[in-house]
C-alpha positions, 0 to 999 in steps of 0.5 A: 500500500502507499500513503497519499494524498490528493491535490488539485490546482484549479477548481474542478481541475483533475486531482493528482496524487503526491506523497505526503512526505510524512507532513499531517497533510488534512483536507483543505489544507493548501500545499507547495508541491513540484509539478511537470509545470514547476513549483506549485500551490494546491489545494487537498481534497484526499487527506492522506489515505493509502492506496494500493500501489497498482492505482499509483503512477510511480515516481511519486513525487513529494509534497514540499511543504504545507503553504505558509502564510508568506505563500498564501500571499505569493499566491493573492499576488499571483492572482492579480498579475495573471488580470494584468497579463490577461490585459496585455495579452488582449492588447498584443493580439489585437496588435498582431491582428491574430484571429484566437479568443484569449480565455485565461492566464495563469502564472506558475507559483514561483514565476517561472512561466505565464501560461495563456490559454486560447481557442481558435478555428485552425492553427495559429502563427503565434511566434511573433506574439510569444516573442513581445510577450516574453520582452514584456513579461521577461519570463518563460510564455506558453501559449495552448490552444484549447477546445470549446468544452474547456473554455467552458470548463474554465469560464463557468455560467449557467446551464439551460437547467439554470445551475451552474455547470457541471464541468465547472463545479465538480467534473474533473474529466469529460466523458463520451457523450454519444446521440445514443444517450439521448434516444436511450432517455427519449428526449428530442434529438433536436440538436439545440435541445441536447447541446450544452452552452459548448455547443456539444453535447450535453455531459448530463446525458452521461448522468442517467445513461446506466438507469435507463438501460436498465429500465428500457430493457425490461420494457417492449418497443413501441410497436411490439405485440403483448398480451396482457393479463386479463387475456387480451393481445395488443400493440404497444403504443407508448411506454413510461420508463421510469413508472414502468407503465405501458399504454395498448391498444387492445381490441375489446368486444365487438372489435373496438379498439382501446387504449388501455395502460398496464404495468410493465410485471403485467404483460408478457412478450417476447425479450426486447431485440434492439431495432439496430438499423432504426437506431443507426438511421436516427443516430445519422440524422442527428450527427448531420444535423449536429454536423451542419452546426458550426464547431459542433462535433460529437466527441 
């Protein structure tokens, strides 16, 4: 087993592991630790815990010290030169008449590089933009090109649920979002309705996926064949899958024809066999749709 603990540097941000170094490290501390980056403060949201040594990426490295107050301060400085870099850096763009959106600036703890993030159609030429930054802020520059759900990620705002987003509050990671999930939860596969504010696919639609398989594989498709329980034999007009209800159209006597709502425990048919083709042909639907969108692509 190895001892360890988790740290994260931005908010929502991946968490990664370092040893504690013996340091009584607890949740909610913030700590100076050595990254790929350089030096760096964190901030602990796994206390020291042991874990088995498959799950760790060895080398681990080791916490430096816990912050001091000298360090917290380092830090609130930081914060207000990355405002001011973020201004010169606007000013520099337009200068060069580059076509990138600058989304933030970031500043390494110890001052050793200032980190600018950006998005943009295509590539970008940014050599001579690098070179007046550097003259300006005499430092090492780093410019990174990042896509839309990041910008997200990193700007924040509000979902068409009204909460906050998700990538920005508690999602370290992005998950496959697929067409697939949609149709699994029957919600419309109008592009503008399952699309977040990134313009890709909602990542709330991964939230339920597991629950709806589940409930949808017991039920029969729209279109099958059932009998009921009290003797009669019909066709499934609709299904409700979280009552697990089905609505029939069964004939009565003298032929009429009725809807009638079961549940699912009281109809027998045959195992549900997924409609393969039907499922593919609404999935190319949707992705041409959601193709003709700009920058929307399903990831």
């Amino acid at each position: 087993m190895t001892t360890i603990i988790g740290v994260r540097f931005r908010q929502a941000g991946k968490v990664y592991y370092f040893d504690p170094a013996g340091l009584d490290i607890r949740q909610g501390n913030h700590v100076i630790v050595e990254t790929a980056r350089g030096v760096e403060y964190g901030y602990v949201v796994l206390g020291c815990r042991e874990v088995e040594d498959e799950k760790v990426v060895q080398p681990l490295k080791a916490v430096m010290r816990l912050a001091t107050p000298a360090d917290d301060e380092i830090e609130r400085r930081n914060k207000e030169k990355e405002k001011d870099a973020f201004k010169i850096c606007l000013e520099k763009i337009a200068k060069h008449g580059l076509e990138m959106k600058l989304i933030d600036c970031e500043y390494t703890f110890d001052n050793n590089k200032v980190l600018f993030y950006f998005t943009a159609d295509g590539r970008i030429d940014f050599r001579e933009l690098v070179k007046d930054l550097a003259s300006v802020f005499k430092t090492r520059i780093e410019l990174r090109q990042i896509g839309v759900r990041d910008e997200t990620k990193i700007v924040g705002g509000i979902g068409i649920c009204g909460r906050p987003m998700c990538c920005h509050t508690f999602l370290s990671d992005f998950a496959p979002v697929s067409i697939k999930m949609a149709k699994e939860q029957n919600l419309s596969l109008n592009p503008t309705k399952i699309s977040g504010v990134c313009g890709r696919l909602m990542c709330c639609l991964k939230n339920e996926e597991e629950a709806y398989e589940y409930l949808n594989s017991k039920l029969p498709n729209v279109g099958d064949f059932v009998t009921t329980n009290d003797g009669l034999k019909g066709e499934v007009s609709s299904v409700s899958v979280l009552k697990q209800q089905v609505k029939v159209i069964v004939t009565v006597g003298n032929d009429e024809k009725e809807i009638r709502e079961y549940k699912v425990d009281d109809l027998r048919f045959r195992p549900k066999r997924r409609r393969e083709k039907a499922v593919m042909d609404d999935e190319l639907k949707a992705l041409e749709a959601l193709e003709k969108r700009e920058g929307n692509h399903i990831e």
